[in-house]
C-alpha positions, 0 to 999 in steps of 0.5 A: 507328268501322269504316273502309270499304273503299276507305280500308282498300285505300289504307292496304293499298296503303301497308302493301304499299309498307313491308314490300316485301322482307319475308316477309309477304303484305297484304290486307284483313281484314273486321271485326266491325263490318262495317269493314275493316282491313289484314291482314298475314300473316307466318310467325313471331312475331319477323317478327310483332313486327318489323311491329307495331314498324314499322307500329304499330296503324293505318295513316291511322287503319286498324287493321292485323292481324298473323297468324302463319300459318306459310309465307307467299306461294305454295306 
């Protein structure tokens, strides 16, 4: 079942409020069914599985992506 934007961006917002103070950016990743879920970008594997620890796979029935991308936030 794909999750439509608006509830994807509260969930978003909810994700966001959690990892306040982490290293860690959030946004919206558009999946393959043409639903969205929450993307979370962090810079390393241990920062990776810190926030699959903390937020599990869903959000308010939101999937939410970890990616490891290296730097994160403004360069």
């Amino acid at each position: 079942m794909s999750t439509d934007r608006s509830r994807a961006t509260a969930a978003k917002a909810q994700v966001a409020t959690r990892l306040a103070g982490h290293d860690t950016s959030v946004g919206l990743h558009a999946e393959d069914d043409g639903g969205y879920a929450v993307r979370v970008n962090v810079a390393s594997e241990p920062v990776a599985q810190a926030v699959r620890t903390l937020l599990g796979e869903e959000v308010e029935g939101v999937p939410v992506r970890v990616r490891v991308v290296g730097q994160v936030g403004m360069r």
